[in-house]
C-alpha positions as CSV (number, residue, x, y, z in Angstrom):
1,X,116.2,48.8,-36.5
2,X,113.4,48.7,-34.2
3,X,109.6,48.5,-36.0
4,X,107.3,51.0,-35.0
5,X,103.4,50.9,-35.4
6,X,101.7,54.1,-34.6
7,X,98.0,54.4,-33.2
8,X,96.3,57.4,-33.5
9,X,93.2,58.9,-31.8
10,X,91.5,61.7,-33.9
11,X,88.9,62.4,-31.3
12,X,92.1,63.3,-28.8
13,X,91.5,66.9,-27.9
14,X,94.5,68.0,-29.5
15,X,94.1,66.3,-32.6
16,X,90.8,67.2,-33.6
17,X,90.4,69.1,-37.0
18,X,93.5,69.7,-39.4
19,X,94.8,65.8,-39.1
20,X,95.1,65.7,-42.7
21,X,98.8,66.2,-42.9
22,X,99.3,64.6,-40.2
23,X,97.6,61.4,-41.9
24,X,99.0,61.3,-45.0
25,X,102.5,61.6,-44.1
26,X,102.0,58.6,-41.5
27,X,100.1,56.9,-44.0
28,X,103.4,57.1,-46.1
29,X,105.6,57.0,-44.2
30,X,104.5,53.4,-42.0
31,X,102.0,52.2,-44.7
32,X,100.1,49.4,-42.5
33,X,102.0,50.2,-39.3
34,X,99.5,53.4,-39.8
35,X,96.2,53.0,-37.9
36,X,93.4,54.8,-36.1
37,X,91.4,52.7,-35.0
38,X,87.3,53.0,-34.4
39,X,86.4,50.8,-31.6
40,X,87.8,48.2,-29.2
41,X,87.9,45.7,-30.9
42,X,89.2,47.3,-34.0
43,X,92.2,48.4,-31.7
44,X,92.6,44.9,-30.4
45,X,93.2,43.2,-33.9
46,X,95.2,46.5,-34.9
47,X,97.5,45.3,-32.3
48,X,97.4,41.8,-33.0
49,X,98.6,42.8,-36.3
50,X,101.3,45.0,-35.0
51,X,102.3,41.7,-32.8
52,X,102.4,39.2,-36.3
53,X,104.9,41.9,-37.8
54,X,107.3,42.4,-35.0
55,X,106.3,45.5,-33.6
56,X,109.0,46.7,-31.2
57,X,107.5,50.3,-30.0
58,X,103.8,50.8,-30.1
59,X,103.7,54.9,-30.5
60,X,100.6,56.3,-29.4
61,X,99.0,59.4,-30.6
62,X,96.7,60.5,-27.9
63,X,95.8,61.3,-24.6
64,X,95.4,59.4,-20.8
65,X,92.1,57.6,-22.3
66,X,94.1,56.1,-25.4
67,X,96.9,55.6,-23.6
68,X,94.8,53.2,-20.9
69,X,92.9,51.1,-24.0
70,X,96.2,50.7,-25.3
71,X,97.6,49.4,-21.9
72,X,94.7,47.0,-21.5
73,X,94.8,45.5,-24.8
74,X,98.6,45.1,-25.1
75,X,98.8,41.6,-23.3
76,X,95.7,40.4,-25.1
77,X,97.6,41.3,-28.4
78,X,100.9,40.8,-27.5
79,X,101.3,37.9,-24.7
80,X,104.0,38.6,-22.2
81,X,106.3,39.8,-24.8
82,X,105.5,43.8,-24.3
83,X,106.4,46.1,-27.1
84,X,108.1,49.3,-25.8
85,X,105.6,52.9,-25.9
86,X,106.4,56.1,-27.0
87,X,103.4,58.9,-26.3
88,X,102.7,62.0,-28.7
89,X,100.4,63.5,-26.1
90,X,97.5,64.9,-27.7
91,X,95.1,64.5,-24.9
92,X,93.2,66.5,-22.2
93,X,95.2,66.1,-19.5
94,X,98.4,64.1,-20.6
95,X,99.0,62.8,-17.1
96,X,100.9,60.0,-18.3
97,X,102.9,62.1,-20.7
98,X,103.8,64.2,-17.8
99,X,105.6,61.9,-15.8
100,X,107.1,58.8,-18.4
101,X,107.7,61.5,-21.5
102,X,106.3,62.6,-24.7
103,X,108.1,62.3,-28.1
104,X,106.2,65.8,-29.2
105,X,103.0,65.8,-31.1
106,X,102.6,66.4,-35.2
107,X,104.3,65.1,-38.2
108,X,107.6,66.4,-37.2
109,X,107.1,64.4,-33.8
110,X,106.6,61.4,-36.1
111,X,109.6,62.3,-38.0
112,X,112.4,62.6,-35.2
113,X,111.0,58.9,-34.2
114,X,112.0,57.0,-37.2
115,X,115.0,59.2,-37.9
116,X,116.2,57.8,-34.0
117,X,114.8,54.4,-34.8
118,X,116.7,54.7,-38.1
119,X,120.1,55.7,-36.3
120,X,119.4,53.3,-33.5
121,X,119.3,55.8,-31.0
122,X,115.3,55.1,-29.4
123,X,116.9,52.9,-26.6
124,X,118.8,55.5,-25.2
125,X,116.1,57.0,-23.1
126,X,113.6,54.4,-21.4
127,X,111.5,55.0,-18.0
128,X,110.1,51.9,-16.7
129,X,106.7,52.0,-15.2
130,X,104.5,49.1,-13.7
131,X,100.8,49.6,-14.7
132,X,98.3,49.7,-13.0
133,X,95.8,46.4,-13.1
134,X,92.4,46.4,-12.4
135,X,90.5,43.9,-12.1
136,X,86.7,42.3,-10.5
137,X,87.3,38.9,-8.1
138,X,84.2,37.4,-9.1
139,X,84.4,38.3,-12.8
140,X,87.2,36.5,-15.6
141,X,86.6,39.5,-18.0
142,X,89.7,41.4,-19.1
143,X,91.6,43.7,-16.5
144,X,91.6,47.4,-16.8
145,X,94.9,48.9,-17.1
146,X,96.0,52.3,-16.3
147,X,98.3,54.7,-14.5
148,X,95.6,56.4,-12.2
149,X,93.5,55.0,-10.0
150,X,90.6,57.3,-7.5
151,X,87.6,56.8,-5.5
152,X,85.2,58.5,-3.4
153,X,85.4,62.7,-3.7
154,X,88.0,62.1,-6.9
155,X,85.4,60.4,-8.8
156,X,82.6,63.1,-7.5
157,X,85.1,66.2,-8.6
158,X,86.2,64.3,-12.1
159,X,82.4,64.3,-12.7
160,X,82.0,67.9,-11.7
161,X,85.0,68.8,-13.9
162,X,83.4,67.5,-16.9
163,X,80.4,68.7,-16.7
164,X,81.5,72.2,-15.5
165,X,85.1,72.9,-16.2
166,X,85.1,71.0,-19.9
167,X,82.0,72.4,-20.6
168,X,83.9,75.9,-20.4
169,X,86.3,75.2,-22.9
170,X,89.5,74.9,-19.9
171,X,91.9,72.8,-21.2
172,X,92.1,69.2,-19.3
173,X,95.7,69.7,-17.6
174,X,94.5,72.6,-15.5
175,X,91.5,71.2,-14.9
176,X,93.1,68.1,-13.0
177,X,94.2,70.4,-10.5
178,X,90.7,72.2,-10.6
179,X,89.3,69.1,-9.9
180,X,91.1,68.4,-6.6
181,X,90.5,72.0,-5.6
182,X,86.6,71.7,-6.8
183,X,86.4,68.9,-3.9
184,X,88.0,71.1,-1.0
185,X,85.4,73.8,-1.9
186,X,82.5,71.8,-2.1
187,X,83.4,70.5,1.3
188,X,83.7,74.4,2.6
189,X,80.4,75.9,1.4
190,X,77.4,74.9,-0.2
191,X,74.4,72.4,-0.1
192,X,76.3,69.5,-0.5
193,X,79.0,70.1,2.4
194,X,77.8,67.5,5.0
195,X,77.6,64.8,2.4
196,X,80.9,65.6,0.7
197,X,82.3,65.4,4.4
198,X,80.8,62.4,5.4
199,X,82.4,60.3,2.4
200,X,81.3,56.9,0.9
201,X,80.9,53.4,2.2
202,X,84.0,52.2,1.2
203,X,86.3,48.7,2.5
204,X,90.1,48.9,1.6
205,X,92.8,46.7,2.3
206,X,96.7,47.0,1.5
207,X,98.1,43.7,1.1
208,X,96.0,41.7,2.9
209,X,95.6,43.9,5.5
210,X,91.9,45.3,6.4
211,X,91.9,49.5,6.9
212,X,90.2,51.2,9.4
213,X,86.2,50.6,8.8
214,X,83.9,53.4,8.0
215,X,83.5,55.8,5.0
216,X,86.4,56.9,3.3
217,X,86.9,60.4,2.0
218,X,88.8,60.0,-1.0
219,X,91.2,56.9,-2.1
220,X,94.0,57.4,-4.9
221,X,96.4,55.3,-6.2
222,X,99.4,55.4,-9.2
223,X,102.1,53.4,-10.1
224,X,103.3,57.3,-11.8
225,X,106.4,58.9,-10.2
226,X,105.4,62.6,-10.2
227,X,102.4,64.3,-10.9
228,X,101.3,67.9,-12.9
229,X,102.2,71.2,-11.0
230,X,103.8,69.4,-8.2
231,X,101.2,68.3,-6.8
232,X,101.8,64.6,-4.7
233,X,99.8,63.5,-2.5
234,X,101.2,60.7,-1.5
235,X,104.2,59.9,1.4
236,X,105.7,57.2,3.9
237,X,106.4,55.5,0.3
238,X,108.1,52.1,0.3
239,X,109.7,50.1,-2.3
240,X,106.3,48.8,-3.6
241,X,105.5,49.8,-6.6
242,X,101.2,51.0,-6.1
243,X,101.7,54.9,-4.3
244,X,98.4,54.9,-2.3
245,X,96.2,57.4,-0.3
246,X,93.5,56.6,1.8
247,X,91.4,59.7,3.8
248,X,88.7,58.9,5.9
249,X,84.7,60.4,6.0
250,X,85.0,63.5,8.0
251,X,88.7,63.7,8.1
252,X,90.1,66.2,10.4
253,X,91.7,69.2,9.5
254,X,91.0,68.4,6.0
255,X,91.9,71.9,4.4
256,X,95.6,72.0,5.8
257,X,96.3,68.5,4.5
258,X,94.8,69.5,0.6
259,X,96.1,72.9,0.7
260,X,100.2,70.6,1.6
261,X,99.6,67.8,-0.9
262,X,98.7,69.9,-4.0
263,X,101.8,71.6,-2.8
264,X,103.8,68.4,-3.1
265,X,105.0,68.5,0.7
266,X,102.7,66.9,3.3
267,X,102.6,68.2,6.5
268,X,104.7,66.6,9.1
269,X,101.3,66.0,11.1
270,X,99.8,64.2,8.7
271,X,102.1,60.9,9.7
272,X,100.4,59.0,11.8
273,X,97.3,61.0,11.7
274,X,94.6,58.5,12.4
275,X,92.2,59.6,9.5
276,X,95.0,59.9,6.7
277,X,97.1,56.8,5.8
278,X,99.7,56.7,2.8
279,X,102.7,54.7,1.7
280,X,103.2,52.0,-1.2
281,X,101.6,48.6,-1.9
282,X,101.6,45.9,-4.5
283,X,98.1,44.8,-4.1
284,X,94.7,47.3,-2.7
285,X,91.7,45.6,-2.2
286,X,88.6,47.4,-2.4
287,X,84.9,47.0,-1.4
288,X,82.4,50.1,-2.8
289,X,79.1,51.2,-4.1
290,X,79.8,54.0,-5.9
291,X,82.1,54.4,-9.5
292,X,85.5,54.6,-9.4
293,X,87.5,56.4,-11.5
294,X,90.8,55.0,-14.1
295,X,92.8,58.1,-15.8
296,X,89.6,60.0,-16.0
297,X,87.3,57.5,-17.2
298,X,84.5,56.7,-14.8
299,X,83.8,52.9,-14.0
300,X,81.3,50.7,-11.9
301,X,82.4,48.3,-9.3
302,X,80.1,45.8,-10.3
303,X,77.2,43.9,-8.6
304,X,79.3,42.6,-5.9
305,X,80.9,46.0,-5.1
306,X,84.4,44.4,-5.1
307,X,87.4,45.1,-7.4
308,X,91.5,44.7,-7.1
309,X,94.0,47.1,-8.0
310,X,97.1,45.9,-7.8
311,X,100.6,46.4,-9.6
312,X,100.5,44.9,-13.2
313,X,102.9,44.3,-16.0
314,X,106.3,46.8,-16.5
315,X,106.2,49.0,-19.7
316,X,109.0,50.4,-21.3
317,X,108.2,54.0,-22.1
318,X,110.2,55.7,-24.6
319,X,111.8,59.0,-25.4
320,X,113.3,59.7,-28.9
């Protein structure tokens, strides 16, 4: 029988207020393999823990943000020897959850896991995903990993999102789309059109090889296989694992190309369109000023401006 160990994040959207049942039937039910922990580092010797008693499936209670502390401390914790995931999404946006699965949410969630793990039935239903790895050239700390990378107008609309959409009370999921949309009508009307337009100072280069110079619009990047509502922005995609997009400043024709990606379909134009590249990579190299964003956290490049996202570790993601 495979050993789960559950982390749970209270302050997830989704779990906040009435986690008392919850709690107590975890607490019974997986005794020490039971945790929610309170800080980093409190996660990371959580998991440690896990690793000394043979945790085989790390289950996560939470949302995109617990899900990438958990991806970044797993190899600290566990070496190379990866324990398996299973997500009850209780987050925001549950991007993740989305595309790799969710075993449900709540104690009956919990329960249907160890009945499966019981029968030995958790195996049955596994989608493989390479993280992504982020990580500063200059700088030996600990690489961020995650399933969402974005730059330039992403990270402006993330901000606008949570300071105007959250603020609302909008639930996180439609808010990811809102926050693409936000961008497109920003650039239409307002103040802040010609600086939207013009994007940031921004260097990017896809396996070694240098992009076109100049601002760049927007960048994204996901090692994820599908996306909410359809939306996938993303084509001329390779066997590489890293699904990239790169738009530069003052892109032309910019509201037919959003209005066909957050449709799913790009338009035939858009290959080979000078100021819009896509396709799949192992390995982006980046140079910027401004924050960049990791499954809607919001990060600094650092003094040198440069950072690495490349293709990282495979996890096995889980559905009972």
């Amino acid at each position: 029988m495979i050993q789960l160990g559950l982390i749970r994040n209270p302050r997830s959207r989704r779990n906040r207020g009435g986690g008392d049942e919850f709690r107590d039937r975890a607490s019974v039910w997986l005794g020490h393999l039971f945790a929610e922990p309170q800080s980093r580092a409190d996660l990371l010797e959580i998991l440690r823990d896990f690793a000394r008693r043979e945790v085989g499936l790390v289950v996560i209670d939470g949302g995109d943000g617990t899900v990438r502390e958990i991806l970044t401390a797993l190899p600290l914790a566990f070496g190379d020897a990866l324990p398996a995931v299973t997500i009850l999404a209780s987050g925001n946006a549950n991007l993740i959850a989305a595309d790799v699965g969710s075993g449900g949410r709540g104690p009956r969630a919990l329960q249907t896991l160890l009945r499966s793990a019981a029968q030995g039935r958790l195996g049955r239903n596994i989608r493989r995903r390479p993280v992504i790895e982020i990580s500063w050239p200059e700088d030996e700390g600990v690489p961020l990993r995650g399933m969402f990378f974005g730059a330039g107008a992403f990270t402006r609309s993330i901000a606008l999102a949570q300071s105007q959409v959250l603020s609302r009370g909008v639930s996180y999921g439609p808010s990811v789309a809102l926050t693409i949309i936000s961008s497109v009508a920003k650039v239409l009307r307002g103040p802040d059109r010609e600086a939207w337009l013009a994007g940031l100072p921004m260097a990017l280069a896809v396996d070694g090889v240098d992009g076109p110079p100049g601002n760049r619009f927007v960048v994204l990047a996901t090692t994820l296989h599908k996306l909410i509502f359809g939306i996938w922005p993303f084509w001329n995609e390779g066997p590489a694992p890293l699904h990239y997009l790169d738009v530069a400043g003052r892109p032309a024709r910019l509201v037919s190309a959003a209005l066909s990606l957050l449709r799913g379909r790009p338009a035939p134009w858009l290959h080979g369109a000078p100021d819009y590249r896509s396709g799949s990579a192992t390995v982006l190299d980046l140079s910027l000023s401004d924050p960049f964003v990791l499954d809607g956290e919001l990060y600094q490049p650092g003094a040198s401006g440069r950072i690495q996202v490349r293709s990282g570790p495979l996890i096995d993601f889980v559905v009972p």
